[in-house]
Backbone as ProteinMPNN parsed JSONL, in Angstrom:
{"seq_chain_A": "XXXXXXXXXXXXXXXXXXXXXXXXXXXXXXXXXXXXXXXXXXXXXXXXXXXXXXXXXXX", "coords_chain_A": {"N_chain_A": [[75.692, 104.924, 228.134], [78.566, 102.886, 228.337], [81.781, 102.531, 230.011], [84.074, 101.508, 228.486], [82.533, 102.302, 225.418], [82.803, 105.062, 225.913], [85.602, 105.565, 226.206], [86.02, 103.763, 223.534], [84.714, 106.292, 222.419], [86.774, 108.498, 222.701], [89.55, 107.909, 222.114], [91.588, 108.975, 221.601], [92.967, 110.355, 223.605], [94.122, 108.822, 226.577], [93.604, 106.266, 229.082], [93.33, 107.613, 231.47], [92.987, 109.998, 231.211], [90.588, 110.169, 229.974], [88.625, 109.357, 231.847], [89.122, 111.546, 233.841], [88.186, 113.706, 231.803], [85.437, 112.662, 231.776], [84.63, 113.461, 234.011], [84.812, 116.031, 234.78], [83.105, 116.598, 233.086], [80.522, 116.133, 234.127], [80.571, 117.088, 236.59], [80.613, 119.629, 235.343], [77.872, 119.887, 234.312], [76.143, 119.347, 236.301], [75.309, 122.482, 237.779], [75.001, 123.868, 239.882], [74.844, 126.888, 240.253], [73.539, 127.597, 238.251], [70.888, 126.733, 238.401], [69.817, 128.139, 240.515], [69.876, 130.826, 239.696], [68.202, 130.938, 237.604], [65.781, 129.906, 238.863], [66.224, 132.743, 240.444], [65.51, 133.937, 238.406], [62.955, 133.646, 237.177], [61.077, 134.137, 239.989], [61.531, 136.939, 239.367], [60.6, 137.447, 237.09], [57.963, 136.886, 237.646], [57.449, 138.622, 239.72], [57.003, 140.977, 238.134], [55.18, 140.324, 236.05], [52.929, 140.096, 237.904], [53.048, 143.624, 239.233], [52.432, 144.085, 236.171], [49.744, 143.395, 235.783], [48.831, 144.837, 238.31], [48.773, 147.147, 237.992], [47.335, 147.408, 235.684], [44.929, 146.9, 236.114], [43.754, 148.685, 237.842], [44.286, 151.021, 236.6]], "CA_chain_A": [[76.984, 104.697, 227.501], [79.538, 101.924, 229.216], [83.062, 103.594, 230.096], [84.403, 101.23, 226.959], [82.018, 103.204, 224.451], [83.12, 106.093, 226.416], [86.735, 105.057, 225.941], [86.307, 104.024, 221.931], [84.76, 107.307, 221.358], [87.542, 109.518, 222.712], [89.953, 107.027, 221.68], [92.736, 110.044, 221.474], [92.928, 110.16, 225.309], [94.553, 107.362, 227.443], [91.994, 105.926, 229.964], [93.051, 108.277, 232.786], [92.302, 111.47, 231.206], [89.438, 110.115, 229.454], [87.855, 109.54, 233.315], [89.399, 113.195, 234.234], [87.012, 114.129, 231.337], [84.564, 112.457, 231.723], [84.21, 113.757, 235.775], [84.776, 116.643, 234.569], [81.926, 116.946, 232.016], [79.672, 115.589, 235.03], [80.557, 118.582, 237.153], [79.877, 120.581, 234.07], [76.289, 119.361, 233.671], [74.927, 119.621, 237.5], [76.344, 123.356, 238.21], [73.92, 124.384, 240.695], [74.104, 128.117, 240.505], [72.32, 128.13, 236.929], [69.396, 126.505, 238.66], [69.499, 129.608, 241.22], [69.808, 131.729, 238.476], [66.794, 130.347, 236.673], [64.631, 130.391, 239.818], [65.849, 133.707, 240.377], [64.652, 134.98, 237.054], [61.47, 133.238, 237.593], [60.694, 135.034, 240.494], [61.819, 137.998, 238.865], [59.54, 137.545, 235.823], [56.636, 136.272, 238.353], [56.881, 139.919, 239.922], [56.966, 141.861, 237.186], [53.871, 140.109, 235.535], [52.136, 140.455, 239.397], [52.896, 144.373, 238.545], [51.744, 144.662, 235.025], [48.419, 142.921, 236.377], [47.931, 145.474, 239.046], [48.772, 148.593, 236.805], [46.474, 147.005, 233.991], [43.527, 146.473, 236.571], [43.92, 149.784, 238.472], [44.053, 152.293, 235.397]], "C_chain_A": [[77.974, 104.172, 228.539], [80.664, 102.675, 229.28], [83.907, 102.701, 228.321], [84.071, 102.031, 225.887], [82.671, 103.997, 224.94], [84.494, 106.296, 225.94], [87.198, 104.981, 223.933], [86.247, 105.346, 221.485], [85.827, 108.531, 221.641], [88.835, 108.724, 222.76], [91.387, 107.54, 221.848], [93.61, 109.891, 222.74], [93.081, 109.311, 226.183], [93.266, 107.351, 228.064], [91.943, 107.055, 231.072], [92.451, 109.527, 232.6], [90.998, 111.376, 230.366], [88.195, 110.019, 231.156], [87.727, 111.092, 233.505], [88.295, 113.818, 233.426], [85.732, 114.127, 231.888], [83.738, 113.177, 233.042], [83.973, 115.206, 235.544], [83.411, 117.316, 233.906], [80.556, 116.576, 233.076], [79.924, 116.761, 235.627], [80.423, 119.524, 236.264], [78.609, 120.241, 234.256], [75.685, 119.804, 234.898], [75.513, 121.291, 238.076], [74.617, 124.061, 238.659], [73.552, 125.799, 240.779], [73.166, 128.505, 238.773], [70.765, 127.811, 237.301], [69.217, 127.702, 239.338], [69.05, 130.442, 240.473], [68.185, 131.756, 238.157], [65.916, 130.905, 238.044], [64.651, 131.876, 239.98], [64.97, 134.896, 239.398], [63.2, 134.675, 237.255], [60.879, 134.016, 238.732], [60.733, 136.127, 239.865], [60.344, 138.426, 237.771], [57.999, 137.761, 236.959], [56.108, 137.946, 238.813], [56.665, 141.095, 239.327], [55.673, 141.731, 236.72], [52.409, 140.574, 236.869], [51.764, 142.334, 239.15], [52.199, 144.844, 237.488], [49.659, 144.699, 235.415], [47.538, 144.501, 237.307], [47.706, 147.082, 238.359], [47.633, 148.17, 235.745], [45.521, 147.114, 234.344], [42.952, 147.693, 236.929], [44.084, 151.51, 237.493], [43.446, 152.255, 234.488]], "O_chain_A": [[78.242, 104.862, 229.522], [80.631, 103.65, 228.529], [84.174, 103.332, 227.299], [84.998, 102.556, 225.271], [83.749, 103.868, 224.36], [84.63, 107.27, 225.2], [88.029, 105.596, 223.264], [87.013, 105.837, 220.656], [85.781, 109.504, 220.889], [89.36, 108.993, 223.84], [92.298, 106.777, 222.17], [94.732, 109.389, 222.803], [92.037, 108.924, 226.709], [92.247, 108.002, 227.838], [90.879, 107.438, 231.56], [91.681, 110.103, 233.369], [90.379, 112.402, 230.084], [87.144, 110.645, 231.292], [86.703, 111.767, 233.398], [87.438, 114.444, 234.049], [85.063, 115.061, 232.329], [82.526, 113.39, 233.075], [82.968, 115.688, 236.067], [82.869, 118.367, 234.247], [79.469, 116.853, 232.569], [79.361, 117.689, 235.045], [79.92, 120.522, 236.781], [78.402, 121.376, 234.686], [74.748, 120.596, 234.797], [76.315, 121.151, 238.999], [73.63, 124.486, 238.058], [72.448, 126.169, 241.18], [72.434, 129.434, 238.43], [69.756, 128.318, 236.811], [68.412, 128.464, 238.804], [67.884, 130.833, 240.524], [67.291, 132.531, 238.498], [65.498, 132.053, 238.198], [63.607, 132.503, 239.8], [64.301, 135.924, 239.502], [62.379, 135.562, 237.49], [59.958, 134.719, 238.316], [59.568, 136.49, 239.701], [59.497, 139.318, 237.765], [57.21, 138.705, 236.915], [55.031, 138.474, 238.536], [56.212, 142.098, 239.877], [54.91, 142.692, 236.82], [51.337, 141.153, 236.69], [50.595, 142.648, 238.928], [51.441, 145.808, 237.597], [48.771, 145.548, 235.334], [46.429, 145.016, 237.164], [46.735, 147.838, 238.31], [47.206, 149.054, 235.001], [44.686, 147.418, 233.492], [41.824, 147.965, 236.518], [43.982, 152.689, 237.834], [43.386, 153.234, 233.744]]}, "name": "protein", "num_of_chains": 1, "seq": "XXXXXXXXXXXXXXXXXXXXXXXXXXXXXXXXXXXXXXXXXXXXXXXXXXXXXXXXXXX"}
């Protein structure tokens, strides 16, 4: 999507705060601690299942 489209579809919004948005909504989207997050749960999960495994094998 060209900044024009970008522009028609928030049409409301002069051009400057349609940028401000738009930069905005870009630093919205890459927000690096949800990837942490995520990995952390993933580990999390990973050792839990590692657990169930050795309790499941071992009794």
């Amino acid at each position: 999507m060209n900044s024009k489209e970008f522009i028609g579809e928030y049409h409301k919004l002069d051009y400057v705060e349609a940028q401000a948005y738009a930069i905005k909504k870009r630093r919205r989207n890459d927000s690096t601690p949800q990837i942490y997050k995520f990995k952390f749960k993933l580990r999390v999960a990973k050792v839990l299942t590692y657990c169930s495994y050795i309790l499941f094998f071992y009794l």
